[in-house]
N, C-alpha and C positions, 0 to 999 in steps of 0.2 A: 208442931207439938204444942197448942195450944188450948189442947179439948180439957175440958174435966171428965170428971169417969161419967157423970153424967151423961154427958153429950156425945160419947164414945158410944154408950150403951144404946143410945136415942142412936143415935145411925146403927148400928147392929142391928138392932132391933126393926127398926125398917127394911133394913138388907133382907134381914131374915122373911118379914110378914110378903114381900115381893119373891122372894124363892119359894116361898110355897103358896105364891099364887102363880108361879113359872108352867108357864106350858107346851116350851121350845119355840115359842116363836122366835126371832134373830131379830126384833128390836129389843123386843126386851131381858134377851140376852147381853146384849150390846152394856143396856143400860145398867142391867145387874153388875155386868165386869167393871163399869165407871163409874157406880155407885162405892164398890169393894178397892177400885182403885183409891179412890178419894180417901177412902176412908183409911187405907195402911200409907199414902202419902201424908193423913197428916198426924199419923204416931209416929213412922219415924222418924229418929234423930240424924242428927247429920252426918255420923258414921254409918247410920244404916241407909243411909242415902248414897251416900260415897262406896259401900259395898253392891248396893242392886245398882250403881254405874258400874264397874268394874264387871259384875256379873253380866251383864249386857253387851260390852265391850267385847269380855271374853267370848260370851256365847257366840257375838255375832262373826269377830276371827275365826272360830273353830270351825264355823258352819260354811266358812268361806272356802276357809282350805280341805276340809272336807265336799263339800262340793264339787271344786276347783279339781280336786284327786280321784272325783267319780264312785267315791266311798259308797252312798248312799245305793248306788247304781249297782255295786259288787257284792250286797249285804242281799243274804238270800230272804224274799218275802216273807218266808215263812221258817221258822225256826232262828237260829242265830249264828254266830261268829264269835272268832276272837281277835283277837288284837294280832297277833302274830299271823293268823290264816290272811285279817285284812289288810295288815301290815302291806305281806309280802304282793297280793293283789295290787297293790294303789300305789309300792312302791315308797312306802315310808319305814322308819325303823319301829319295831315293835312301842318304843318307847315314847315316841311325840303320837303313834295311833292313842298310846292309853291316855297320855294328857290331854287331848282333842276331845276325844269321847266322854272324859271325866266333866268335861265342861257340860257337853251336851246331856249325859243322864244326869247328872247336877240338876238341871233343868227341864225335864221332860221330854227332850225334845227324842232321845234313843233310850230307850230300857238295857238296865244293865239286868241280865240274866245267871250273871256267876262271876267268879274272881275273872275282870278283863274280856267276859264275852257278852255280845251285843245284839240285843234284837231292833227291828222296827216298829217304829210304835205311829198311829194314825199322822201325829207331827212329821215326823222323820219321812213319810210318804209322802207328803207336799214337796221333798226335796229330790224327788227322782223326776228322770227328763218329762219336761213339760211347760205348761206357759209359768207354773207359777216357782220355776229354777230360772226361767228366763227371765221375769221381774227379777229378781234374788241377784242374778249376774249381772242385769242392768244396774239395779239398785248400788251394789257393792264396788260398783266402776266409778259409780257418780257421786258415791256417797263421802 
């Protein structure tokens, strides 16, 4: 946190004149994301740093044992769930399904679609069986 509004403004303002000259390519995707990264790593404070760790930590537990329990796999493509229907599928109690998933639509990763019921969102598809769950279990063994 060392910018003045000035120089806050000045990288915005580049961020922005680069998104709308964006035209899906995946470098310059890349760089947009670490352009906008740069730029909220250096407003937040140190509580907001020690919150998006936590946020991370959690996300990336939730996602383990949701995996780990085959969640992703019993969640119908299309349309949604609840916490109780996936509960009893995955074999957890209604109540660690809802704090697991609170994590995960917290962050994008599963759409919450009504009080405790759950869709999949393009994210949450990356984590049905395939190589990139098999990185995800490698990762989380060695991690």
């Amino acid at each position: 946190m060392g910018s003045t509004e000035s120089d806050v403004v000045s990288k915005a303002e580049a961020i922005l004149a680069a998104a709308k000259k964006y035209n899906g390519n995946r470098q310059e995707r890349y760089e947009l994301m670490k352009q906008l990264d740069l730029l909220y790593l250096e407003l937040e404070d140190p509580v907001d740093a020690l919150m998006r760790q936590w946020t991370f930590m959690n996300t990336s537990t939730s996602l383990d044992v949701m995996v780990k329990m085959g969640a992703f796999e019993k969640m119908p493509k299309q349309g949604s769930i609840t916490a109780e229907e996936l509960g009893k599928l995955i074999k957890l109690p209604t109540g660690i399904v809802v704090r697991l998933m609170r994590m995960l639509t917290g962050t994008g990763v599963v759409a919450l679609t009504g009080e405790d019921t759950y869709a999949h969102t393009p994210k949450s598809m990356a984590y049905l069986e395939g190589a990139a769950v098999d990185f995800f279990n490698l990762w989380s063994v060695y991690a």
